[in-house]
C-alpha positions in Angstrom: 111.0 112.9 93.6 108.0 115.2 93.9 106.2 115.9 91.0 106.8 119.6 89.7 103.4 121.8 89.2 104.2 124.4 86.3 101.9 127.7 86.2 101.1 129.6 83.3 104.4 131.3 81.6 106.7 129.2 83.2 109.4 127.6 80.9 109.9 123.8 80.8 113.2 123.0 80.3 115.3 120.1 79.1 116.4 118.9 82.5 112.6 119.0 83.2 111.8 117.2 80.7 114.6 114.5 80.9 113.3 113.6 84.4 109.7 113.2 83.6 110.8 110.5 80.8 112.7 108.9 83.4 110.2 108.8 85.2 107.2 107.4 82.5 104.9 105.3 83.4 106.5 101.9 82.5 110.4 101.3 83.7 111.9 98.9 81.2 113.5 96.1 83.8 114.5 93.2 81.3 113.6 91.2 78.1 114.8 87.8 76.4 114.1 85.5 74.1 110.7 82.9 74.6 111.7 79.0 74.3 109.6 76.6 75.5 110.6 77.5 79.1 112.7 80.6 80.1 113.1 81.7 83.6 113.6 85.4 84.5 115.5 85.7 87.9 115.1 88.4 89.8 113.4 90.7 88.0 110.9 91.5 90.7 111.9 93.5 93.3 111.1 96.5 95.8 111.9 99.0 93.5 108.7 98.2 91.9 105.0 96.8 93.3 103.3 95.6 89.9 104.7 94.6 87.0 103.6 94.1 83.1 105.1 91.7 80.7 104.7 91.7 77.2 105.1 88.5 74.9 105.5 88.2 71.6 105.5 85.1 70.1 106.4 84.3 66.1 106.0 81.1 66.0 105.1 77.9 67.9 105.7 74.3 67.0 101.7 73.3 66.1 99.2 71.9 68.4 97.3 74.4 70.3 98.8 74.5 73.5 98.7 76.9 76.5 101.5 79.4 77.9 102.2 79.5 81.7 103.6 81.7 84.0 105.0 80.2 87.5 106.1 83.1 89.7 110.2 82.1 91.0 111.8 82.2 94.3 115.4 82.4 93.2 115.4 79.9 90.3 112.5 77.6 92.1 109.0 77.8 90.8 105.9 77.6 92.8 104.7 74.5 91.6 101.9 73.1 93.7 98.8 73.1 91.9 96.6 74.1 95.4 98.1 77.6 95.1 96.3 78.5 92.2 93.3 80.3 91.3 92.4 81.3 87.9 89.5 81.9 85.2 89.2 83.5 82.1 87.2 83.4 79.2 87.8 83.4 74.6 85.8 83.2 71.9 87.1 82.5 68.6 87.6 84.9 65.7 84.5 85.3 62.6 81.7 85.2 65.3 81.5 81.5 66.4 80.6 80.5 69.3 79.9 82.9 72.7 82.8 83.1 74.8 83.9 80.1 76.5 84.4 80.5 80.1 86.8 78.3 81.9 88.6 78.2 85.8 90.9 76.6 87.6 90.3 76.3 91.1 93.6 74.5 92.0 93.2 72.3 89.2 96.9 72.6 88.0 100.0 74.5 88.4 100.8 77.6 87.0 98.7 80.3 85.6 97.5 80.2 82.0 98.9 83.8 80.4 98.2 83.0 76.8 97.3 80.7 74.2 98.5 79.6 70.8 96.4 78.1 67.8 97.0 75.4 66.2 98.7 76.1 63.5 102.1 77.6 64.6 101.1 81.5 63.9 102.3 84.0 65.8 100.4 86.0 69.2 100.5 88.3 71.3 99.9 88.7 75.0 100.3 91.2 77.5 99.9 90.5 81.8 100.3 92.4 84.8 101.4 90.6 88.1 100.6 92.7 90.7 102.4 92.2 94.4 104.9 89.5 93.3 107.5 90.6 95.4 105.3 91.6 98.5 104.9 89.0 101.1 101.1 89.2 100.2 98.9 87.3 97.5 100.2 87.9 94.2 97.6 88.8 91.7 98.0 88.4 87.4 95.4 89.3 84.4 96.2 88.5 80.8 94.8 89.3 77.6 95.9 87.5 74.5 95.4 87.2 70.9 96.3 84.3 68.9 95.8 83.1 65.3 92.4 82.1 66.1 91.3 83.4 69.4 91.4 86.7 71.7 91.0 86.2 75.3 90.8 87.7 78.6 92.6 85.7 82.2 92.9 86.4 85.6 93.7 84.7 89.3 95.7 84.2 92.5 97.9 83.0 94.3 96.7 81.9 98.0 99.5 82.2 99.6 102.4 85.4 100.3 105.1 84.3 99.6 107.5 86.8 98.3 108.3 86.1 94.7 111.7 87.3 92.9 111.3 86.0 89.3 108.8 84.2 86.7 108.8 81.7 84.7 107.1 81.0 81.8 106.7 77.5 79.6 105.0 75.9 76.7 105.4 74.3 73.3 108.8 75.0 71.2 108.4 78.8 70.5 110.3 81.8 69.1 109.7 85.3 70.2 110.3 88.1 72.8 109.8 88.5 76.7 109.8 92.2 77.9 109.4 92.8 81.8 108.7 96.7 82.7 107.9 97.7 86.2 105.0 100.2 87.1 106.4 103.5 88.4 105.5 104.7 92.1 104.8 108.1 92.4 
């Protein structure tokens, strides 16, 4: 739909204003809860060409410990560890340390999205896959914030394949997945 241009003295009404919250920024596509691996199937589509997901997480069993992401075709995840590019970079809370910088050049499967402390508190992440449905390389940023660290995460995948789904895994954990879609113009 083409975007209406209002001039001065012109009346917005409610049908007006009805389609330009349809039409918001974010779509809301699906949520669910967060175990220690849930798969979202086909929730990437055309309809869409980058997506954001939003985690919340309540509680973890211990350990620090990681949280993955693993773009799906159907219920299959991409799996080989080649595929994968990634980096990113923390630094604890109470002024520690200087960031710690880390990568993954093919290192391991999967893409870091998040990670917990260790001690079971709850966090927070937020990441945007851009392309996962195009047959063209698949980008993802993350930013997270635990119980003891904020950080910043980003990569690729080297091939295009077309993806349909994500899945993400980690420890034992209780919270909320939301998947929203970026609205084209």
């Amino acid at each position: 739909m083409a975007i209406k241009t209002f001039t001065m003295g012109e009346t917005l009404t409610a049908a007006d204003t009805n389609t330009y919250l349809a039409n918001a920024g974010w779509n809301y596509i699906t949520s669910g809860a967060l175990s220690s691996a849930v798969n979202f199937v086909g929730c990437f589509s055309a309809t869409y060409t980058n997506y954001r997901v939003v985690c919340t997480i309540d509680s973890h069993s211990g350990g620090a410990a990681n949280i993955f992401a693993f773009p799906l075709s159907g219920t299959t995840p991409n799996t080989t560890a080649a595929n994968y590019k990634s980096s990113g970079a923390e630094q604890p809370y109470g002024g520690g340390s200087a960031f710690t910088v880390f990568g993954n050049d093919g290192a391991s499967a999967g893409w870091s999205v998040g990670r917990l402390a260790g001690d079971g508190s709850s966090a927070i992440f937020y990441s945007e896959f851009l392309n996962p449905f195009a047959s063209a390389r698949t980008f993802y940023k993350s930013e997270y914030v635990d119980g003891g660290y904020s950080g910043r995460l980003g990569g690729l995948l080297t091939v295009t394949t077309s993806y349909d789904g994500i899945r993400f895994t980690g420890p034992t954990m209780t919270g909320t997945v939301t998947i929203y879609g970026y609205r084209k113009a």
